[in-house]
C-alpha positions as CSV (number, residue, x, y, z in Angstrom):
1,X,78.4,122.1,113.9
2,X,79.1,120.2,110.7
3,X,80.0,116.7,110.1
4,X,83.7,118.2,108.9
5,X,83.4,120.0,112.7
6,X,83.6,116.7,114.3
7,X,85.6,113.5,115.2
8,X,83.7,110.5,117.0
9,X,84.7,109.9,120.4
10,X,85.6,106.4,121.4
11,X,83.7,105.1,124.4
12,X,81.5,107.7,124.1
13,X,78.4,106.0,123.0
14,X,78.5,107.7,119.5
15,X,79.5,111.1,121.1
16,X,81.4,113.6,118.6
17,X,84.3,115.7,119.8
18,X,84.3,119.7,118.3
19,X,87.4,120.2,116.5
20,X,87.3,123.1,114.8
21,X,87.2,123.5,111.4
22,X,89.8,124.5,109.5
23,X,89.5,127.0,106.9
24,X,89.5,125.4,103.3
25,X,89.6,128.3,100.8
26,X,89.0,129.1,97.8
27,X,92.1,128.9,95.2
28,X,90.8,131.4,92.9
29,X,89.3,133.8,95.2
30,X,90.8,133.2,98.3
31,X,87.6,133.2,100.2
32,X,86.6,130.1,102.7
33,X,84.5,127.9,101.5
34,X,81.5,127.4,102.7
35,X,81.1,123.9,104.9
36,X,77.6,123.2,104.3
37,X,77.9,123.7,100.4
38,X,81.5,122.9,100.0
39,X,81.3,125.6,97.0
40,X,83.0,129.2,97.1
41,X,80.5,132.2,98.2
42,X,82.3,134.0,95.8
43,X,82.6,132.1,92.4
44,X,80.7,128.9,93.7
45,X,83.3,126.8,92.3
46,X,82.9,123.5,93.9
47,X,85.7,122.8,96.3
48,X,84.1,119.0,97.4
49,X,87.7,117.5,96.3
50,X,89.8,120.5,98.6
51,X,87.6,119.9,101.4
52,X,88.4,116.0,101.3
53,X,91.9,116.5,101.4
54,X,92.2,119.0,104.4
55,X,89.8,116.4,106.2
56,X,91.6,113.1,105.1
57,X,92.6,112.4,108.5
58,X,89.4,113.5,110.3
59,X,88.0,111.3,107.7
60,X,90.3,108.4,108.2
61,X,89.9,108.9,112.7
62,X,86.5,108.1,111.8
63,X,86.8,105.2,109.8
64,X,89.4,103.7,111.9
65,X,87.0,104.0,114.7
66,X,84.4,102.2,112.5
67,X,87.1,99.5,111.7
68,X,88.2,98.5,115.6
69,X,84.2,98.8,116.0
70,X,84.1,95.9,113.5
71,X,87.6,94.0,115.2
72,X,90.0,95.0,112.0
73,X,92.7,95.9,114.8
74,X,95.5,96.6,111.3
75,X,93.3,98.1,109.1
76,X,92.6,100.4,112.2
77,X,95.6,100.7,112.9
78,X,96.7,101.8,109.5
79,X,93.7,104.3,109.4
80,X,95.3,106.3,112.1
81,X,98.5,106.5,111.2
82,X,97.5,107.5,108.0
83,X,95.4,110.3,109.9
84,X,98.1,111.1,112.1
85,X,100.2,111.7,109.0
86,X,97.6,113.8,107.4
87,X,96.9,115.7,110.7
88,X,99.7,115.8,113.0
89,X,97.8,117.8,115.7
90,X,94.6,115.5,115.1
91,X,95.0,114.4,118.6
92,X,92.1,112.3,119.5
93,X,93.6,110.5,116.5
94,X,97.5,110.4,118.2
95,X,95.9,109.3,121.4
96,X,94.3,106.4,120.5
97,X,96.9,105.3,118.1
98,X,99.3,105.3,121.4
99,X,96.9,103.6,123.3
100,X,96.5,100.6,121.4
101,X,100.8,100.5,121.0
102,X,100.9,101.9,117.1
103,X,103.0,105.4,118.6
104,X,104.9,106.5,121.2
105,X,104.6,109.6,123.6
106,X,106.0,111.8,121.2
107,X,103.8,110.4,118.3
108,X,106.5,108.7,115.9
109,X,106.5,104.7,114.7
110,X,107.7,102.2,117.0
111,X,111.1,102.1,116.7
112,X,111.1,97.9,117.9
113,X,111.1,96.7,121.4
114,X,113.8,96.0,123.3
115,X,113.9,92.6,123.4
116,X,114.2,92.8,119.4
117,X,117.8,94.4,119.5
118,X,120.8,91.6,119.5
């Protein structure tokens, strides 16, 4: 399993969750890239800058996990939404993001408490 495999787990003493990986391919050639090289087996272009975009919120899990680690609660926070919006199903991501009040159930923003309507 690759880094790109894998999301840390909270709580987990440094623990990594498998994922998946989805497939990054290759624009030209249309064959996946390979994770270890992050070139193309076909043209061995090198797709470094594709593969950081279709992990961007993997990526940013992690470094929100770093940032509560380090008691930046907001700059967590903004981490995961930010991963959240790059990954929608990302959902160790969605579920901590809910746990510490930054989504609902369903995932969206806070819409406001209730005591903040007139």
């Amino acid at each position: 399993m690759s880094a790109v495999d894998a999301v840390s787990v909270p709580g987990a003493g440094g623990a990594v969750a498998a994922l998946g990986a989805p497939p990054v391919p290759c624009p030209l050639c249309r064959v996946p890239a390979d994770p270890v090289t992050l070139r193309c087996p076909s043209c061995r272009e090198d797709l470094s800058v594709l593969f950081r975009l279709r992990y961007a919120g993997r990526i940013d899990y992690n470094r929100a996990l770093e940032a509560l680690a380090a008691g930046e609660g907001p700059l967590a926070l903004g981490l995961l939404h930010r991963a959240v919006a790059a990954e929608p199903g990302l959902r160790p991501a969605r579920d901590l993001l809910e746990s510490l009040g930054g989504a609902g159930p369903e995932g969206g923003e806070p819409v406001g408490r209730e005591g903040d309507t007139p």
